[in-house]
NUTORBA-677847 format. One record per residue (C-alpha): y, x, z. Coordinates in steps of 0.5 Angstrom, whole numbers, plus 2048, in hexadecimal, padded with zeros to 3 digits. Layout:
<nodes>
YXZ
...
</nodes>
This chain:
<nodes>
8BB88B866
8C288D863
8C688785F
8C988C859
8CF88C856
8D1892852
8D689384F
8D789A84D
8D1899848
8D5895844
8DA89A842
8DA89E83C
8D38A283C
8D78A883C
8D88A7843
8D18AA844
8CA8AA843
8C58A5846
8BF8A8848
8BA8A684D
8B88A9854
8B18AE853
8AC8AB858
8AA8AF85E
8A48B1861
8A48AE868
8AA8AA86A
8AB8A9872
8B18A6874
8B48AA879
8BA8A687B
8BD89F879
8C489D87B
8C289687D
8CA89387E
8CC896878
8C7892874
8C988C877
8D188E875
8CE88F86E
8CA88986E
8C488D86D
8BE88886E
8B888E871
8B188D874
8B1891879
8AA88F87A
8A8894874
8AB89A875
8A689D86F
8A989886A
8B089A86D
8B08A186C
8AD8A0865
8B389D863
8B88A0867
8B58A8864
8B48A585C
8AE8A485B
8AE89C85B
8B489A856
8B7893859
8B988E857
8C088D853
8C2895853
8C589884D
8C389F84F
8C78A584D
8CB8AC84D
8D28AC84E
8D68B1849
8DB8B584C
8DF8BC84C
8E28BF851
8E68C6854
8E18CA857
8E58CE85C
8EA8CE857
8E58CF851
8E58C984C
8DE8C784A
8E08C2844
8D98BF845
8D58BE84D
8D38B784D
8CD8B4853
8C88BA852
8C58B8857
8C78B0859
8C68AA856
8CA8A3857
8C489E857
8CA898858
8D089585B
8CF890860
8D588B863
8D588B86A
8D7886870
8DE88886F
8DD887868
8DE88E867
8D9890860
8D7897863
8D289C860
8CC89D862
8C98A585F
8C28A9860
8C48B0861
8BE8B5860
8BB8AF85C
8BA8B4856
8BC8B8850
8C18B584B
8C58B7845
8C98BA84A
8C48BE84D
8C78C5849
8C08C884B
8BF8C5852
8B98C1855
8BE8BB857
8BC8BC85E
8BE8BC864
8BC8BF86B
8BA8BC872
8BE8C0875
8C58BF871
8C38B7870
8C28B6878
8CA8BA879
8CD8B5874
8CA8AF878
8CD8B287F
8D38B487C
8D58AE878
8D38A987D
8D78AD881
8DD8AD87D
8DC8A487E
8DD8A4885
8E28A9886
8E58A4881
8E68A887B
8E58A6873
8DF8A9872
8D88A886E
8D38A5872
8CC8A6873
8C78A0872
8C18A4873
8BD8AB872
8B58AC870
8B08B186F
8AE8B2868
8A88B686B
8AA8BB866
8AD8C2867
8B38C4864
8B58CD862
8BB8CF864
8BB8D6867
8B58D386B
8B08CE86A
8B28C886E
8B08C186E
8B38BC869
8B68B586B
8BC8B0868
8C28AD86B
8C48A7869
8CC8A7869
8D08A1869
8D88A2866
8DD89E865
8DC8A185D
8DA8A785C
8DF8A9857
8E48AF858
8EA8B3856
8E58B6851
8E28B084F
8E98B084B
8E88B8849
8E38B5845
8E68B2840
8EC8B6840
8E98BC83F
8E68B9838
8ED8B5837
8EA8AF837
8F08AB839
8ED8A4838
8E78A683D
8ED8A9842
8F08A2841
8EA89E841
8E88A2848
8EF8A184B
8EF899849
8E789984D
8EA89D853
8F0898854
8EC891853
8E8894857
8EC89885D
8F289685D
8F288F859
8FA88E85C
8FD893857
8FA88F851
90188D850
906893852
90A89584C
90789B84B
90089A84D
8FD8A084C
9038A4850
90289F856
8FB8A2856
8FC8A9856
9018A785C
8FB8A385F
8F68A885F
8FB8AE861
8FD8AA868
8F68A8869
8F38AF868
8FA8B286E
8F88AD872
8F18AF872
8F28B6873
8F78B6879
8F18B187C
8ED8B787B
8F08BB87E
8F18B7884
8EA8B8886
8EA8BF884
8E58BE87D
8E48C3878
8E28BF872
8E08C786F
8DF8C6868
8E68C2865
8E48C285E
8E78BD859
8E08BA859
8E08B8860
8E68B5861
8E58AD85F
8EB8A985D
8E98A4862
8EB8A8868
8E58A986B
8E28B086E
8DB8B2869
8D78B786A
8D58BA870
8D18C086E
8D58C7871
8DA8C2875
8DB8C387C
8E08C1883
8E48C6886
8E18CA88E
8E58CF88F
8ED8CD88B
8EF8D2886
8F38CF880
8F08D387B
8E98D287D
8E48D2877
8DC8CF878
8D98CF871
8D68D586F
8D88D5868
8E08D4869
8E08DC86A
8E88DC869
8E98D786E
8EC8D1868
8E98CC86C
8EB8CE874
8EE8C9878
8F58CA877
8F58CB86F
8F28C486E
8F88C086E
8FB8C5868
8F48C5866
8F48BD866
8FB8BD863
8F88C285D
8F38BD85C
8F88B785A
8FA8BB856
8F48BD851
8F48B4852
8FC8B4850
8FA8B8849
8F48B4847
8F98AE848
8FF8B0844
8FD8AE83D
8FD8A6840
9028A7846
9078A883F
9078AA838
90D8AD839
90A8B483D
9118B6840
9118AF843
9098AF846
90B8B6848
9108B484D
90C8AE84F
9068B4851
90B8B8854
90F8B2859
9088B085B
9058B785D
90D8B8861
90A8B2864
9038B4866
9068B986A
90B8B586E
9068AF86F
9018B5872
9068B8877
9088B0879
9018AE87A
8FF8B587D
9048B4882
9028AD884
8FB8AF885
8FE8B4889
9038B088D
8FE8AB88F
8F98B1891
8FF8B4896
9008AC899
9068AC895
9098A5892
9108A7891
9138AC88B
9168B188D
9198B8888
9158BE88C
90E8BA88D
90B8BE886
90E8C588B
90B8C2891
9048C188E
9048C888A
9068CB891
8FF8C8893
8FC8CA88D
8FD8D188F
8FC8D2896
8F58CF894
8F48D488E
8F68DA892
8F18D8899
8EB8D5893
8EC8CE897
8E78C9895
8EB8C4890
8E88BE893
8E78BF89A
8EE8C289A
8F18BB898
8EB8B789C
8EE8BB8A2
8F58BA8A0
8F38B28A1
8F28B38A8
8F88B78A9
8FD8B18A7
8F98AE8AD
8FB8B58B2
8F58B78B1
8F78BF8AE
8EF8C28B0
8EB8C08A9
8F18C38A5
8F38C88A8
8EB8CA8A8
8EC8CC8A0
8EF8D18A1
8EE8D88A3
8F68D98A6
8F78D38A9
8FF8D48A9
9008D48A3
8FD8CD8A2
9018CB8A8
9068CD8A5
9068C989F
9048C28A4
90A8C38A7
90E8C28A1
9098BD89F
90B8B98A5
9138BA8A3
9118B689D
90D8B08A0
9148AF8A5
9178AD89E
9138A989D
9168A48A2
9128A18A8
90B8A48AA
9048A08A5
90089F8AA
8FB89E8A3
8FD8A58A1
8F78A98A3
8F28A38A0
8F68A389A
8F48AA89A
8EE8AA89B
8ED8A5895
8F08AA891
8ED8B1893
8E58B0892
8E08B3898
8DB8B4893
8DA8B788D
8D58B9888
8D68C088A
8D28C5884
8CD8C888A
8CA8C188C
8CA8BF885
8C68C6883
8C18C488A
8C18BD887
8BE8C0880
8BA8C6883
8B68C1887
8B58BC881
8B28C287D
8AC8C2882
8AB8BB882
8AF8BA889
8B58B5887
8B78B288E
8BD8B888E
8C08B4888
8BE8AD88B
8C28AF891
8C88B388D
8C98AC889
8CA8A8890
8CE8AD893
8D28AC88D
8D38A588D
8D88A5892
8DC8AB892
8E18A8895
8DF8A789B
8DB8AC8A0
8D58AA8A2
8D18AE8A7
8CA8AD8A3
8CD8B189D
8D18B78A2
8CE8BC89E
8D28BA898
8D88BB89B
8D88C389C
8D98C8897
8D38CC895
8D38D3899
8D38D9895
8CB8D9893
8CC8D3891
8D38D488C
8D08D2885
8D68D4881
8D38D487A
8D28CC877
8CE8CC870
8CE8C8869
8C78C6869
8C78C5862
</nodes>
């Protein structure tokens, strides 16, 4: 089935701890992602679902796994914890894919482990079915994330603040080694398993950086731009990841964990979902800063291999976190440009886009159908943009300073508007379809997540049978609170 070939089990046992899944009651699978599998060379029978579903929950341990826990550390809203680790996740393996990419392939919800600190290692339906919409999501809008490869019923039921029904989502990753990863190491001053976890992650990810004079501040650089790229993507689509600790950001680039994340409706750049984020750390404007202040716990596990000298490494972490911020701003512009139909650079674009941001603040204009409206308007038609928003002049008024700006673009691009559209998606995994998708689920209908993934397979294009998931929610629909799941 799979044609493992594992990697990270062959670094140091203090990297973490092997354990197997603990079996589960009544194993059904619940959704298979049938392209991913073919991308990741995964043989399947589809024709025995049951044997599937057994070894996709853990219960039947194939062939060539190594199954284990990661151990990792991490900034808990701030808060350092010196010990986290897979609690509730075990890494079966690695796979190489048809790319000849080696992806990870890891059962969350698969049982306790080292790392538990307490906890039941499992996940519940409801979280698994939102981590699998929004991550497949994330793919084809065209963003990095971790991807779903299926979701299974364990027959078993999870406590949380209720008792809910049990399920594991297999999650494939690029790797699933974080910021806090590093953290690990460095909190036990452990500077050979920081070494050792640095040489892994650039054999790994960024193999070109093997012969750059210092590899290890290449790496710092490699990470941080990747890290800027991703978020000024985010914010492209409106995402609020919702829980930014150092353990959830990878060094591989690619979005994880998807439990308290939403997408913008109404814009309000301090916008927060996550019950837990209180003070509002995680917000849709502060991730940026937050990203950059995550880099810079990754800067201090590195500075004993950047240089021996900690003057020097110091200067090399400050050049590369002044770095970060420049690169986001050049990225976040470009994302930004492309959304407004601009291919030129012109100083005043960033005031352009902010003066639209703040129309759309103060009138509580949908995010997305704004910049799907928008599209339409570099055709002449003003009807859908203006719609958004409650004092149409205002929006008006900023359209005619937009116009102004594509006439220094030089000739009419009878492409713009298509170009627009390729960027400014029509469908998103708005957080009360989700939530309509779980409900649904725990009383056994699943046709509204089947129908939920399929709008969401193209959401750049507007296609009639999925209309209803190009409207914003009405007032009684609004779900302003996202949760964990843990």
């Amino acid at each position: 089935m799979f044609h493992f070939d594992n990697s990270y089990a062959r670094l140091p046992d203090r990297f973490y701890a092997s354990v197997y899944p603990e079996p589960v009651e009544g194993p059904k699978l619940l959704k298979f992602n049938e392209k991913l599998a073919g991308e990741l060379r995964i043989e399947v029978d589809l024709s025995d679902p049951d044997r599937l579903a057994a070894t996709l929950a853990g219960n039947v341990v194939p062939q060539g796994a190594t199954p284990l826990a990661m151990a990792y550390a991490g900034h808990q809203f701030g808060n350092f914890v010196p010990q986290l680790g897979d609690g509730r996740a075990i890494l079966l393996g690695e796979v190489i894919d048809e790319h000849g990419m080696r992806r990870d392939i890891q059962l969350k919800g698969a049982g306790p482990t080292p790392f538990s600190r307490r906890g039941d290692g499992r996940a519940a339906l409801g979280p698994v079915l939102r981590e699998y919409v929004v991550s497949e999501a994330m793919a084809a809008l065209g963003i990095p994330a971790t991807r779903a490869l299926a979701a299974v019923a364990t027959g078993e039921q999870v406590y949380r603040e209720t008792v809910e029904q049990g399920a594991v989502f297999v999650r494939v990753a690029a790797s699933h080694v974080r910021v806090g990863t590093f953290q690990f190491f460095a909190a036990r001053g452990d500077n050979d398993g920081i070494k050792a976890l640095a040489d892994y992650v650039i054999d790994r990810h960024y193999p070109e950086l093997k012969t750059a004079e210092n590899r290890y501040a290449a790496l710092l650089q490699a990470v941080a731009f990747r890290q800027a790229e991703l978020i000024a993507r985010w914010l492209g689509v409106g995402f609020v990841h919702g829980v930014m600790n150092t353990d959830n950001m990878t060094i591989s680039g690619e979005t994880i964990d998807f439990g308290p994340c939403a997408f913008l409706d109404e814009y309000h750049q301090m916008k927060v979902f996550s019950s837990i984020d209180h003070g509002g750390r995680y917000a849709y404007r502060n991730q940026p800063g937050i990203g950059q202040w995550n880099i810079a716990r990754l800067a201090e596990c590195l500075l004993p291999v950047i240089d021996e000298d900690q003057d020097k490494a110091v200067d090399v972490a400050n050049t590369v976190l002044k770095e970060f911020g420049e690169r986001f701003q050049t990225a976040w512009i470009a994302v930004f440009r492309a959304k407004l139909g601009l291919q030129t650079e012109v100083d005043g674009d960033g005031e352009l886009v902010q003066n639209l941001l703040s129309v759309m603040q103060e009138a509580e204009a949908d995010f997305t159908l704004v910049f799907r409206g928008l599209a339409d308007a570099a055709d002449g038609a003003d009807e859908r943009f203006l719609a958004q928003f409650s004092d149409p002049s205002k929006a008006a008024e900023w359209l005619k300073s937009w116009r102004e700006r594509l006439a220094q673009e030089g000739e009419a691009d009878a492409g713009r508007a298509d170009a627009m559209h390729a960027v400014n998606p029509a469908v998103i995994p708005r957080n009360h379809r989700i939530q309509e998708a779980i409900s649904a689920a725990n009383y056994g209908d699943f046709s509204f997540f089947e129908r939920l993934l399929q709008a969401l397979e193209k959401p750049y294009e507007e296609r009639p049978e999925f209309a209803d998931y190009m409207t914003p929610p009405t007032p009684d629909e609004r779900v302003t609170r996202t949760f964990c799941g843990t």
